[in-house]
C-alpha positions in Angstrom: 82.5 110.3 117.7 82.1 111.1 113.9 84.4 107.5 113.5 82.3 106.2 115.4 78.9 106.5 113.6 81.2 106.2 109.8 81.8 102.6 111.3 78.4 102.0 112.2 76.7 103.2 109.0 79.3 100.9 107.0 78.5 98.0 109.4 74.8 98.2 108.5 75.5 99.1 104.8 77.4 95.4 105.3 74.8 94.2 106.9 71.7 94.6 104.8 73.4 93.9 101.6 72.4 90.5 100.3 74.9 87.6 100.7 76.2 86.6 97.3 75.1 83.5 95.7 77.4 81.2 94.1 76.2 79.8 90.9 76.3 76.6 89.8 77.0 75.6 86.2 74.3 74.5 83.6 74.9 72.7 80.7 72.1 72.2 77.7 72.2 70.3 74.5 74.6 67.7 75.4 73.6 64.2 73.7 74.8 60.6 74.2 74.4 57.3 71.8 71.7 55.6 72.8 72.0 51.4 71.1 68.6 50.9 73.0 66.7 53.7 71.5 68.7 54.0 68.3 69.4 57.6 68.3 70.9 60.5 70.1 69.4 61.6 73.2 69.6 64.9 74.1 70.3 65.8 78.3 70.5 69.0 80.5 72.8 68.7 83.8 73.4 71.4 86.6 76.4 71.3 88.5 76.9 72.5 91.8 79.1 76.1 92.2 82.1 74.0 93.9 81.9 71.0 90.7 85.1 72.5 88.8 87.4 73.2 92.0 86.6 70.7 93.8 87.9 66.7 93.5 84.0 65.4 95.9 82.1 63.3 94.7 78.2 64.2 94.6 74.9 63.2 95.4 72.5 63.3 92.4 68.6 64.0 91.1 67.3 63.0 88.6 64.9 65.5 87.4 61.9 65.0 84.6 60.0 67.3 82.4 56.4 67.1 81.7 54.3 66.1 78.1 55.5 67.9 75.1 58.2 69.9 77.2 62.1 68.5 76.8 65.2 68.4 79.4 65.4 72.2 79.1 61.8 72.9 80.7 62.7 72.7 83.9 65.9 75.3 83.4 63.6 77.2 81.5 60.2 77.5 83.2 61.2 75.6 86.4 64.7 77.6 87.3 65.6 74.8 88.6 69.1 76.3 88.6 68.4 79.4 90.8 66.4 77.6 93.4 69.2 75.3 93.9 71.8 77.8 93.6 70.1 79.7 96.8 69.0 76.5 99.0 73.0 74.8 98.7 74.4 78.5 99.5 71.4 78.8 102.7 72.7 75.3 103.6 69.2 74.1 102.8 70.3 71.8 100.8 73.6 69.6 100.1 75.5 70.2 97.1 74.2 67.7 94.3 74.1 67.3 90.5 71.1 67.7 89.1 70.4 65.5 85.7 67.5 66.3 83.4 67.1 64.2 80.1 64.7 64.5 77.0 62.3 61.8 77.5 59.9 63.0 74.1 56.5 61.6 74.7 57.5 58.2 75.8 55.8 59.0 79.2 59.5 57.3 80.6 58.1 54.0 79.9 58.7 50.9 77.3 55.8 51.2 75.5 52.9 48.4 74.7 55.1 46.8 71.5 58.3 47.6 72.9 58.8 50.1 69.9 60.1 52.7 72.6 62.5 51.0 75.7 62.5 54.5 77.2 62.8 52.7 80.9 65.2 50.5 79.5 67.7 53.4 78.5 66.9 55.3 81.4 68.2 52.5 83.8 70.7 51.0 81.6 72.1 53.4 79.2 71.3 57.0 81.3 72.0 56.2 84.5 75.3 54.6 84.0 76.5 56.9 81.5 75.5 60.1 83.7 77.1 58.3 86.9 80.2 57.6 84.8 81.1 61.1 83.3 80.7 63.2 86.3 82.0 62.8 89.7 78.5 60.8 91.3 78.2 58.8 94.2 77.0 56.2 92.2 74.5 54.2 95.0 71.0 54.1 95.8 71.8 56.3 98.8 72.8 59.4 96.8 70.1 58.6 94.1 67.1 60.6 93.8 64.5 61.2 91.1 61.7 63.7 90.7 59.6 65.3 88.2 56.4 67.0 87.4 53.0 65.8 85.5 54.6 63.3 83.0 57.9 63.7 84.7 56.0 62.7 88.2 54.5 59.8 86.7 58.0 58.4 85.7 59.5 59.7 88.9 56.8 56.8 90.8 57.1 54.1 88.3 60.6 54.4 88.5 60.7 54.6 92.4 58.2 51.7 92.7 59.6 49.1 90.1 63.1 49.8 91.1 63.1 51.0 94.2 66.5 49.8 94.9 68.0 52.3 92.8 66.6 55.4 94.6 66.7 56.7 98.4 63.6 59.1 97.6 61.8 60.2 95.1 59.4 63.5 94.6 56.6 63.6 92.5 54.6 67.5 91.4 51.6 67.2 89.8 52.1 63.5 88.9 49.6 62.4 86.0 48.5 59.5 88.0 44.9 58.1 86.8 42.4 55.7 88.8 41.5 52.6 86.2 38.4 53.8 86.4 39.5 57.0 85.0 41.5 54.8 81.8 38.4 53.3 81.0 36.3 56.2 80.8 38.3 58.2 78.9 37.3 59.4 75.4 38.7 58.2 72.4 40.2 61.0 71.1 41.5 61.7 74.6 42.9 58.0 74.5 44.2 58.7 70.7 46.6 62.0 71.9 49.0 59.6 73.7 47.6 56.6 75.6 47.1 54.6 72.5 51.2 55.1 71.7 52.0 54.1 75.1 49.6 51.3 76.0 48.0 50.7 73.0 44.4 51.1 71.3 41.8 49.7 72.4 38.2 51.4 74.6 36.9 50.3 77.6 38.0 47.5 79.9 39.8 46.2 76.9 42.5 49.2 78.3 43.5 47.8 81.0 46.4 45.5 79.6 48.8 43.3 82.0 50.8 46.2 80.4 49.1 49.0 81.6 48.8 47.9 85.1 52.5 46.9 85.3 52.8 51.1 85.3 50.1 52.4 87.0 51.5 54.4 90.1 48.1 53.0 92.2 48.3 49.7 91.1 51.8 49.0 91.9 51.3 50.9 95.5 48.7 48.0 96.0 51.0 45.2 94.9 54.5 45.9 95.2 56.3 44.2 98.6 55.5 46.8 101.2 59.1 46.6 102.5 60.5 47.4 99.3 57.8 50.5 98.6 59.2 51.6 102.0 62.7 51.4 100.9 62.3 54.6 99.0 61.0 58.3 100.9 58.2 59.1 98.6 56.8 62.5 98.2 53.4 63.8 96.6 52.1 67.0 95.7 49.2 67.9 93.6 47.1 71.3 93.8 43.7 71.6 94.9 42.8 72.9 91.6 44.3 70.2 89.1 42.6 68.0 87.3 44.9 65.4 88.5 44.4 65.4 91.9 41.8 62.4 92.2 44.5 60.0 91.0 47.3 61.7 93.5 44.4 61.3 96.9 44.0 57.5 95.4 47.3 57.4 95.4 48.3 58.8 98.8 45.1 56.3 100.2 46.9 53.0 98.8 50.1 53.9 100.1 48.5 54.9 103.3 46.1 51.7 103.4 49.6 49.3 103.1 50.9 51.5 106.0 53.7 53.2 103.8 55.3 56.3 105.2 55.0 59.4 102.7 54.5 62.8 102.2 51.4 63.8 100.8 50.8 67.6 100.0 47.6 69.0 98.6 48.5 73.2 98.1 46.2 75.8 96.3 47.4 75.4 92.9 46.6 73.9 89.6 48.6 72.3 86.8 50.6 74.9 86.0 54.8 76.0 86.1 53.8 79.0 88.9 52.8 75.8 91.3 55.6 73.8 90.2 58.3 76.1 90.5 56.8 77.1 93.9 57.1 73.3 94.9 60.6 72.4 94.1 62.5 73.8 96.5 60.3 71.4 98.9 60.6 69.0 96.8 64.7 68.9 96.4 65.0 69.4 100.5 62.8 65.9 101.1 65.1 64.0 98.3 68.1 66.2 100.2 67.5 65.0 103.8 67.4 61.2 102.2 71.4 61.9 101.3 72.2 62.5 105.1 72.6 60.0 107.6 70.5 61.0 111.2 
């Protein structure tokens, strides 16, 4: 009898001890040559727990950091690596790579005078070199790309203008603004980084053939409908951030042209607690895209 109830209380001592989580590998401060942008460019990647004993090949996410954070933000603030790490050992999510470059202040964009190609490196310089040096399924099918604020911004540019590089994409907090919005903004709110990016100007005099060409609303009203619905798209904006005009235009184009997406509106404002909270979500949506039904 005494046996008996030894072998019970170690079953339950097993039993309520926490499974162990394999962690995956993170790697910061690695650079590559950019020709396009004429300098080094630093990058942060993640690799799944399995990377170095395994010969698979992996899915991958793109991941991008906000205004005047870098490729380490979302490591940093986001733990990025730790939410993975859990959600791939709960089965939550597949095993992927998760790559995070330093984008500066270009806002992931070429900019008015074509001064910064930052899109330009990103899909011929990043992408190719990322997909080349680790083992990637290199397809749109395995391709996903999110990010928060700035980083959401790019992420729906990104999916929208080249929607046949990405299965999904999953935008936090994206700084998405109504024209209307552009045109009323003060100039020293235009001077911090609009004028860099699009150029100076005030007024209606904003709104440039190159400005449009990147505005997440505008390009849900014009792109081809079958190629916006080529790519899973996923919002989410907080109740409380001062974003979240642009993101409900947003979610009403998309909805108006009958594309399917996700569209979340949380209690939350612009900050890392409502971010970090989000990306788990966020990584299962881009996830599901990397599995057939």
């Amino acid at each position: 009898m005494k046996t008996l109830v030894t072998l019970a209380f170690l079953l339950f001592l097993v039993s309520a001890t926490p499974a162990q989580v394999a962690h995956g590998v993170v790697k910061e401060g690695l650079t590559l040559d950019s020709k396009i942008l004429g300098a080094k460019v630093r990058y942060t990647i993640y690799l799944p727990f399995d990377y170095d004993t395994s010969s698979r090949f992996y899915p991958v996410v793109y991941l991008l950091h906000g205004y005047t954070d870098n490729d380490m933000g979302w490591i940093q603030f986001g733990e990025a690596n730790l939410i993975a790490d859990e959600a791939i050992a709960k089965r939550e999510l597949p095993a992927m790579i998760i790559a995070m470059p330093d984008a500066g202040p270009s806002w992931y964009i070429n900019n008015y005078n074509g001064s910064v190609r930052y899109e330009d490196f990103f899909f011929g310089e990043f992408i190719p070199y990322i997909e080349s040096h680790y083992r990637i399924r290199a397809e749109k099918n395995y391709r996903g790309v999110a990010g928060l604020s700035m980083g959401g911004f790019g992420t729906l540019v990104y999916a929208m203008r080249h929607p046949d590089q990405f299965v999904a994409c999953a935008a936090l907090s994206a700084a998405v603004n109504t024209t209307e919005q552009m045109v009323a903004m003060d100039e020293r709110g235009w001077g911090r980084w609009p004028t860099t990016v699009y150029g100076p100007g005030s007024g209606e005099a904003r709104l440039t053939e190159h400005l449009l060409s990147y505005n997440p609303i505008r390009l849900a009203e014009t792109v081809e409908v079958e190629k916006l619905k080529s790519v899973r798209i996923y919002l989410d904006c907080g109740d409380d951030d001062y974003l979240t005009i642009g993101n409900a235009m947003l979610h009403v184009a998309l909805t108006k042209r009958q594309v399917p997406h996700e569209y979340r509106v949380r209690d939350g404002a612009h900050a890392w607690s409502y971010w970090r909270s989000g990306l788990l979500e966020a990584l299962k949506f881009i996830g599901t895209s990397f599995h057939k039904p």
